[in-house]
VEXDREN-2710 file (C-alpha; in Angstrom, 1 decimal):
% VEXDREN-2710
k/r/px/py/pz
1/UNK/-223.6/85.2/-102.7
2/UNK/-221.5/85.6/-99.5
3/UNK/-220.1/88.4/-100.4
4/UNK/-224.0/89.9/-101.2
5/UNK/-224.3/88.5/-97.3
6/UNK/-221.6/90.4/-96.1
7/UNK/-222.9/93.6/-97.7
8/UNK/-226.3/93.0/-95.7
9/UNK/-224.5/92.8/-92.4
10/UNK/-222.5/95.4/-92.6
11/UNK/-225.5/97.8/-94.0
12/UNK/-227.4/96.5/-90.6
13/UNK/-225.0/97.2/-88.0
14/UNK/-224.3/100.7/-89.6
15/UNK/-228.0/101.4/-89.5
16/UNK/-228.0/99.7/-86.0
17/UNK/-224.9/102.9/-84.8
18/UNK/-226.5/105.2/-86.4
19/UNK/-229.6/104.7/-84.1
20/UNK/-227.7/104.7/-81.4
21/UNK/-225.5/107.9/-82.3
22/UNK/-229.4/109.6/-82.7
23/UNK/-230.4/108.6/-79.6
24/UNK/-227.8/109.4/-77.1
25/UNK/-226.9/113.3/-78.0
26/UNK/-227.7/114.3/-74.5
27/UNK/-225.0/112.0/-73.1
28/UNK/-222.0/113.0/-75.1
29/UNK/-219.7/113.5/-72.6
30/UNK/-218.9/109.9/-71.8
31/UNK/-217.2/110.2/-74.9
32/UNK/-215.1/112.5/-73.9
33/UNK/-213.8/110.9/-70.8
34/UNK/-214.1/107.3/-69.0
35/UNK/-217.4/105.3/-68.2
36/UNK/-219.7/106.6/-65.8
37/UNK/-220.8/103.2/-64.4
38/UNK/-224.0/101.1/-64.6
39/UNK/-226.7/102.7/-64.0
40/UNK/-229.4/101.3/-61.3
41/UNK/-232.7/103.7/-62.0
42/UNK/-236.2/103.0/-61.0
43/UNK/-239.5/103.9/-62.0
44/UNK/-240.0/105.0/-58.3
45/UNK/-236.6/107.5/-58.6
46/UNK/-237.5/111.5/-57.9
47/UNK/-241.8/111.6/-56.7
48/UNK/-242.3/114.3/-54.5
49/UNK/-245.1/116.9/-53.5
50/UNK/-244.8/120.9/-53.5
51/UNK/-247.0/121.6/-50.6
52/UNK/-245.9/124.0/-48.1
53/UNK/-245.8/122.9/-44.5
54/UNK/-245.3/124.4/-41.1
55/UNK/-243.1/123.6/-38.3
56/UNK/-242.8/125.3/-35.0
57/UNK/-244.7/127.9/-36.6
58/UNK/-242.6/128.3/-39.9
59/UNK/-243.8/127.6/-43.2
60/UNK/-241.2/125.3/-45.1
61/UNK/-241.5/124.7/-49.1
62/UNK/-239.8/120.8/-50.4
63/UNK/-236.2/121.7/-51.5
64/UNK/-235.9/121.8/-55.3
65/UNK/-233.1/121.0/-57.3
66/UNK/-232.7/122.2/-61.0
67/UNK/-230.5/121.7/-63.8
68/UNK/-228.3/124.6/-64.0
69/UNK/-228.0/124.8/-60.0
70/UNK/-225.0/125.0/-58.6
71/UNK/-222.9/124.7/-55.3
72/UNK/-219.6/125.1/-54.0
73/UNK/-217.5/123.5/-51.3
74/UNK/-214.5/120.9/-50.8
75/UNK/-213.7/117.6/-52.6
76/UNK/-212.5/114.4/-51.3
77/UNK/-212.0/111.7/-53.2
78/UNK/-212.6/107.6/-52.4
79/UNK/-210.3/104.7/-54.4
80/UNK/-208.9/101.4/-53.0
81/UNK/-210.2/100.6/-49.9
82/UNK/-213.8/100.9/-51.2
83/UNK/-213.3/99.8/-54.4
84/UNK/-215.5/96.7/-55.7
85/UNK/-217.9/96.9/-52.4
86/UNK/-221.7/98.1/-52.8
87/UNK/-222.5/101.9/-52.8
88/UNK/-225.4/103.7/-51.4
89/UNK/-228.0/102.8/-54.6
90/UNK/-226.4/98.9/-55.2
91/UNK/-223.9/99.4/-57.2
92/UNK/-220.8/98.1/-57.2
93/UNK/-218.1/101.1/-56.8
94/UNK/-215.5/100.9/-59.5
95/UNK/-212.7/103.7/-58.8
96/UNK/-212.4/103.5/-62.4
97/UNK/-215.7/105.1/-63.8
98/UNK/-216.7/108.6/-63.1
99/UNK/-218.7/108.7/-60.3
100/UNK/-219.4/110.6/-57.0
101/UNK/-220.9/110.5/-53.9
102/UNK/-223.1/113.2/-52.3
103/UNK/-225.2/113.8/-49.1
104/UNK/-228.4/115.1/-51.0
105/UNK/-228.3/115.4/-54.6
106/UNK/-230.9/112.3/-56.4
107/UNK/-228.8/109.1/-57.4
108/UNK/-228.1/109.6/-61.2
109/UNK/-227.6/113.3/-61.1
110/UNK/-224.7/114.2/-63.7
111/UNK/-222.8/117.0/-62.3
112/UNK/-219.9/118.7/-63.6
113/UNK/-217.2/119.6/-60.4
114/UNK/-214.3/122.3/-61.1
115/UNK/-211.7/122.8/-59.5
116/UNK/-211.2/126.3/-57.9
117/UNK/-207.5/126.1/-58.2
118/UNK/-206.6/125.1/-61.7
119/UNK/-210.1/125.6/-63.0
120/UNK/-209.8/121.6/-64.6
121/UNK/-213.1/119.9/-64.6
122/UNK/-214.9/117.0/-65.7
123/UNK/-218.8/115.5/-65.1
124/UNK/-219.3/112.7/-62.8
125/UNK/-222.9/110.6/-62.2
126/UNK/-223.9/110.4/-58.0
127/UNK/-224.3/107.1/-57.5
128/UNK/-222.9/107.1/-53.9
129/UNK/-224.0/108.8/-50.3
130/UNK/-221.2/111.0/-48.5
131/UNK/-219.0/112.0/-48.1
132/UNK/-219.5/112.1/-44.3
133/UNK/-217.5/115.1/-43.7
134/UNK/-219.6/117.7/-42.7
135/UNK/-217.5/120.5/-44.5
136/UNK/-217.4/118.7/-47.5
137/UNK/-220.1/118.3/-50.6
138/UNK/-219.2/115.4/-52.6
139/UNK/-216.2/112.5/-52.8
140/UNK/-215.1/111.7/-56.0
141/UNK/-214.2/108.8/-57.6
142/UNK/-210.6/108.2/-58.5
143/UNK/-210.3/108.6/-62.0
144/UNK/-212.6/112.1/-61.4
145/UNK/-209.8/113.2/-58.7
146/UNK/-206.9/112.5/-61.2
147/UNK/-208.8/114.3/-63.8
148/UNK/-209.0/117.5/-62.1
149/UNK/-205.5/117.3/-60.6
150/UNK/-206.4/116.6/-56.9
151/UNK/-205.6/113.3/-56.4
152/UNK/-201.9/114.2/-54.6
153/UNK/-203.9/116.7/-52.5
154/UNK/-206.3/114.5/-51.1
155/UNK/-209.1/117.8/-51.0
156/UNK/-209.7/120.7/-52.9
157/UNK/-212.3/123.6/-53.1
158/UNK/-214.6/123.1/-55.8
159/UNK/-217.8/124.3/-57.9
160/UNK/-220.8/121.7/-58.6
161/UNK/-223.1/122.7/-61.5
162/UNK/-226.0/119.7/-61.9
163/UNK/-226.1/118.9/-65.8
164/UNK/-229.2/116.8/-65.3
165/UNK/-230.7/113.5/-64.0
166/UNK/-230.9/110.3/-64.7
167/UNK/-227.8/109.6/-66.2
168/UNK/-228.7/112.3/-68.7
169/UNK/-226.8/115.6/-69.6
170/UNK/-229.8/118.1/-70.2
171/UNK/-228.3/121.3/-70.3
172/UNK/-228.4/121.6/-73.9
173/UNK/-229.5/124.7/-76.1
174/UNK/-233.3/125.3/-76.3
175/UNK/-234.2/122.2/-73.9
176/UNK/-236.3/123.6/-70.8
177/UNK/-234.7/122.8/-67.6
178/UNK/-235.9/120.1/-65.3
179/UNK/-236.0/120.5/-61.8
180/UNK/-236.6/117.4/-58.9
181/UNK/-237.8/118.0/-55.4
182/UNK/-236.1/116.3/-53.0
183/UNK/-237.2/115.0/-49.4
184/UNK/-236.3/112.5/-47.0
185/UNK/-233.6/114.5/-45.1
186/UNK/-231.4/113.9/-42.3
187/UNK/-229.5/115.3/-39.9
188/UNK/-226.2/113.0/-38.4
189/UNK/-225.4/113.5/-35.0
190/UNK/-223.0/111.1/-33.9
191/UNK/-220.8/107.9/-35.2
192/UNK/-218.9/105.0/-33.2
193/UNK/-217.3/101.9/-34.1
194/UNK/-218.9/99.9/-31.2
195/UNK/-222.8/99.7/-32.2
196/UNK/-223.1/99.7/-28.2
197/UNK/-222.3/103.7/-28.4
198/UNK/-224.5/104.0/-31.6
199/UNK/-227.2/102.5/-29.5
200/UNK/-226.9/104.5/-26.4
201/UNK/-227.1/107.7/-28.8
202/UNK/-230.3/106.4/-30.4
203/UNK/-231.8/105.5/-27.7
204/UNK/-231.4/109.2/-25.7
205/UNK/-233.1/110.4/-28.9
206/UNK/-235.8/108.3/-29.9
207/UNK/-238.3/111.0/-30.4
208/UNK/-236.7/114.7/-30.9
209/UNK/-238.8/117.7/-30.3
210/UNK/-241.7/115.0/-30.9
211/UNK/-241.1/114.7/-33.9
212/UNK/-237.6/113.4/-34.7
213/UNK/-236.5/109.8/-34.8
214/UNK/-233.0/108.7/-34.2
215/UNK/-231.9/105.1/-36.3
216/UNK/-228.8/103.5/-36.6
217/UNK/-227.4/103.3/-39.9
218/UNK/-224.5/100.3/-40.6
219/UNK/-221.3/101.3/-42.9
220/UNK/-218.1/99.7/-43.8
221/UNK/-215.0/102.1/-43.5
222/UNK/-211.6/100.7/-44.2
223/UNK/-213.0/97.0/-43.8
224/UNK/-214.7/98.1/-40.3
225/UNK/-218.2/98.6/-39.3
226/UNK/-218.9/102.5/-38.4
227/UNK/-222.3/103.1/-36.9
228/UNK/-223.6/106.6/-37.6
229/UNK/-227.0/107.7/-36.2
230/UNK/-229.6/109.7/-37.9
231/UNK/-232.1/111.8/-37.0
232/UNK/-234.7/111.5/-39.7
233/UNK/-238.2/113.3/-40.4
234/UNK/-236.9/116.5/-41.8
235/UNK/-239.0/116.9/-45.4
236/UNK/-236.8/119.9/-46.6
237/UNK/-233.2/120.7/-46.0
238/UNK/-234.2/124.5/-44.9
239/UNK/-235.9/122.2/-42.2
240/UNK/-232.9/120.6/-41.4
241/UNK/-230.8/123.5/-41.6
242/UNK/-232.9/125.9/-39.1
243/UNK/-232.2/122.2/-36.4
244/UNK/-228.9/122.1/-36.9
245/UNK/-228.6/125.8/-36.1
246/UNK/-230.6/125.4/-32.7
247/UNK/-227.2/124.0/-31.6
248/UNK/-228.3/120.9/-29.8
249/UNK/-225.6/118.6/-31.6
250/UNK/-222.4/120.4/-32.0
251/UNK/-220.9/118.7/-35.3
252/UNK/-224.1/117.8/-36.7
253/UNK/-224.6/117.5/-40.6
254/UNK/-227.4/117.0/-43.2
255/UNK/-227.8/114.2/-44.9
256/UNK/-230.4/112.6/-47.3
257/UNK/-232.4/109.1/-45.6
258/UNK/-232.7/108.0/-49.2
259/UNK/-231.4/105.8/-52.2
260/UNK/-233.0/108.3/-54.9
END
């Protein structure tokens, strides 16, 4: 009889992985590398509109996103002194997992990141905002730096291709691509370690053009508050771009006002 028991059991839990095995093709890498975290999704995650708008006269579509899409730029990489605190969506960053950080891309986006000098690479989740370099494009967790040799280095040039959303690989074979429009952009223009500065920024920029609004947003670097102020309103990031270029803050960077 026990041994009939035992049988049962064993039958279940191998239909149980079986199940699984079906119903996770589209993430196989994490079995080729480390954990990509916890994911923290919502319902709420990626709603947009595609209507046109104009400002100052020029017509402006909502930036799009697509899997297959891909970028290219320096890497930085973040391990001990953040490790265990919150990121940008409410994690908790473990230098551990493969994850990232990036100024625009949706939280969730798995993107693989190669590195232009040794052509290593591996696939990361964003999970993170940053990094706040403006001539960078994403910060890497530390296991993710050590996999693609750049760890010593501190920075290397790099090439993003987004794999898909969600927590989801979806380049696959025969699987149409999906594509996310993303809004909510800003544009930094200044950070201080006394909120007094912060506020003195904000405050001379209040109302942009009439239609840009400066905020103070509270970060933790090395232990110690950095107060960085935003000017948000910018629905596309050919918006933001066509600001920056009007050369009214020297410095200035784009970044994305939301936790999608």
């Amino acid at each position: 009889m026990l041994s009939t028991i035992k049988y049962v059991v064993f039958f279940l839990i191998a239909l149980v992985f079986a199940g699984c095995g079906a119903s996770v093709s589209t993430l196989s890498y994490s079995m080729h590398q480390g954990s990509y975290g916890e994911i923290n999704d919502s319902p709420a995650v990626h709603r947009a509109t595609m209507r046109p708008y104009v400002v100052n006269g020029v017509r402006y579509y909502p930036t799009v996103v697509e899997v297959g899409t891909k970028y290219r730029g320096i890497a930085s990489w973040y391990g001990p002194n953040f490790h265990g605190k919150k990121t940008s969506n409410g994690e908790t960053y473990n230098m551990y997992d493969y994850t990232a950080a990036h100024k625009t891309l949706p939280m969730n986006t798995m993107v693989r990141v190669t590195n232009l000098n040794n052509g290593k690479s591996t696939v990361v989740r964003i999970n993170d905002r940053g990094p706040f370099v403006g001539n960078r494009i994403i910060d890497l967790s530390y296991s993710a730096a050590k996999k693609i040799g750049m760890v010593k280095t501190g920075t290397a040039p790099v090439e993003l291709e987004v794999l898909g959303f969600g927590g989801k690989v979806e380049n696959l074979p025969g699987v149409p691509k999906r594509s996310v429009v993303l809004s909510n952009f800003a544009v930094q223009i200044g950070s201080f370690r006394r909120y007094q500065g912060a506020k003195i920024t904000r405050n001379r920029n209040m109302l942009v053009q009439g239609r840009y609004k400066a905020v103070i947003k509270k970060f933790y670097v090395n232990g110690l508050p950095l107060y960085r102020v935003w000017l948000t309103g910018f629905r596309s990031e050919k918006e933001a771009r066509d600001f920056i270029a009007q050369g009214l803050y020297p410095g200035a960077f784009i970044i994305r006002n939301s936790n999608d």
